[in-house]
GULOPA-459532 format. One record per atom (N, C-alpha, C): residue in three letters; x, y, z. Coordinates in steps of 0.001 Angstrom, whole numbers, plus 500000, padded with zeros to 6 digits. Each point is the difference from the previous one (the first is absolute). Layout:
N
ALAXYZ ...
This chain:
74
UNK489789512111472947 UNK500953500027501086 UNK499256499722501314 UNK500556499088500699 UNK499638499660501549 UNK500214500978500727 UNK499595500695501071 UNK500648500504501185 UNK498955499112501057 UNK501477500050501087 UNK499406498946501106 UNK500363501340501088 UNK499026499691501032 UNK500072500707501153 UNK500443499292501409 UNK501352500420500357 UNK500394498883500351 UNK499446500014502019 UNK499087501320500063 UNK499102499671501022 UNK499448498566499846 UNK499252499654499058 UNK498972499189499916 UNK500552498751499409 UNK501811499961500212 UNK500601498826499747 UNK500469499320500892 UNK499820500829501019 UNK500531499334501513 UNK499419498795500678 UNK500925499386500727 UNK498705498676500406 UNK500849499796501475 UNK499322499374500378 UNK500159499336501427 UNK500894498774500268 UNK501184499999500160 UNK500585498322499624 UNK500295499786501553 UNK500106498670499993 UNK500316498982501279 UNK501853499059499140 UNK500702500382500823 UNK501208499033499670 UNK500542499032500788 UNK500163499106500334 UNK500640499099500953 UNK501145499632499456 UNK501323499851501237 UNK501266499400499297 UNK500623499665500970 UNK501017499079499548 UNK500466499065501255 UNK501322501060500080 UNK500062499719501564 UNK501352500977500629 UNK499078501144500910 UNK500927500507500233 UNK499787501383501155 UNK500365501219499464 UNK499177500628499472 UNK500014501230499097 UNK500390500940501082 UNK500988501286500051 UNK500327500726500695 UNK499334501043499987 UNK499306500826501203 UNK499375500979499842 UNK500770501405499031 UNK501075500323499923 UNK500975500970499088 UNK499543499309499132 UNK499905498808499071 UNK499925499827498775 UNK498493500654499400 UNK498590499559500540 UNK499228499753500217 UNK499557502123499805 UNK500379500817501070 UNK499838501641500045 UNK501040500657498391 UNK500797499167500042 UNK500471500623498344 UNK499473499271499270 UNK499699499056499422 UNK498959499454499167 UNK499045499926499639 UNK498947500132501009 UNK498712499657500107 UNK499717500877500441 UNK498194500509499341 UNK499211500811500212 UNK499811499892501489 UNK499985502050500345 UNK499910499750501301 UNK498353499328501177 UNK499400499775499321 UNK498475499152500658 UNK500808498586500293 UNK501078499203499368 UNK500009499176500009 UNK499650499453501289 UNK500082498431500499 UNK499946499596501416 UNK500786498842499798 UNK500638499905500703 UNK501011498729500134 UNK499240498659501115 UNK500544499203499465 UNK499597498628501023 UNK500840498999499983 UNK500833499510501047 UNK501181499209500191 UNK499080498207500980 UNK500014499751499095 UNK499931498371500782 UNK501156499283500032 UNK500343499085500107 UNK500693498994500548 UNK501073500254498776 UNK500651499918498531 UNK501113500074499534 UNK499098500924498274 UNK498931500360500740 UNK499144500984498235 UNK499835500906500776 UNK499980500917498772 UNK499603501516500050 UNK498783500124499170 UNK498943500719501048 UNK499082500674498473 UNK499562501081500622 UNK499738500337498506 UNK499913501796499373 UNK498685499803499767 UNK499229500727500612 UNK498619500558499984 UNK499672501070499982 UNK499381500634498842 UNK499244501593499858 UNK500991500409498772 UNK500496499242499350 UNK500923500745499061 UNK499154500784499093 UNK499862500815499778 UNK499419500772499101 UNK501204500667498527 UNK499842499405499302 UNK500701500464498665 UNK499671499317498984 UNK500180500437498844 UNK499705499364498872 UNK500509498832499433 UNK499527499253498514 UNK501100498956499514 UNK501462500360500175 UNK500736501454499138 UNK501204500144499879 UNK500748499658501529 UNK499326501154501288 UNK500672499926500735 UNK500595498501501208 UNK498316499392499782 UNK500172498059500145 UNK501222499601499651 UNK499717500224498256 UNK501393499018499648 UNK501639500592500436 UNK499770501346500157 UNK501636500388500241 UNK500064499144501705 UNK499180500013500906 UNK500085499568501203 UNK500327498511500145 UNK499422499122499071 UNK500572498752500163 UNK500822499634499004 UNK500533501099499186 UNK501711499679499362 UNK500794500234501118 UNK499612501127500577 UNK500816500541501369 UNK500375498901500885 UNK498803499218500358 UNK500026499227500911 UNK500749498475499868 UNK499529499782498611 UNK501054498726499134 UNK501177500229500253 UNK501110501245499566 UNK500841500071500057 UNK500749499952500945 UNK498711500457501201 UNK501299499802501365 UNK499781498431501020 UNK499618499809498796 UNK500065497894500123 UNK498677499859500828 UNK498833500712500317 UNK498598499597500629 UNK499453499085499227 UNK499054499249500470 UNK499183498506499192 UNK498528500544500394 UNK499302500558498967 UNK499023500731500181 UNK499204498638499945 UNK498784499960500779 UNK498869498906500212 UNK498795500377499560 UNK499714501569499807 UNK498452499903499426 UNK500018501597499655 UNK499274500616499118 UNK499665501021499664 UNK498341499541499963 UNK499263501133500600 UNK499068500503499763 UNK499187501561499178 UNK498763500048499937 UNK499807501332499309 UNK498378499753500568 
C-alpha cells in the first residue's frame, strides 16, 4: 500500500488565461498566497500552491466558466 503525504505533494503552479479573472473568484478558489496579475485581456495566477488533485479541479472550474487557459506551469 502507498501512502502519499500530501505535504510533500504540493507544488508551486503558474497559470495564465485569457480574460479578466475577478478578484471574488480568485479569494474563494484559490489558495490564499495566491497573487494575481492582470495585463492587457490575461490573467495570471502566481504562487498557487496545491497539489495535482486540487490543479485539476481549478482548471475544470475555469473551463467551465468559458476561460481559454494559455499555460500551466509547475
Amino acid at each position: 500500500m502507498i501512502v502519499r503525504n500530501t505535504f510533500h505533494d504540493l507544488r508551486s503552479y503558474t497559470l495564465q488565461l485569457s480574460g479578466v479573472l475577478e478578484d471574488d473568484f480568485v479569494a474563494s478558489h484559490c489558495p490564499p498566497e495566491t497573487v494575481v496579475l492582470r495585463k492587457d485581456n490575461t490573467t495570471s495566477l502566481t504562487n498557487l500552491h496545491t497539489d495535482q488533485s486540487g490543479m485539476i479541479g481549478l482548471l475544470r472550474h475555469l473551463h467551465n466558466l468559458g476561460y481559454i487557459i494559455l499555460s500551466v506551469n509547475c
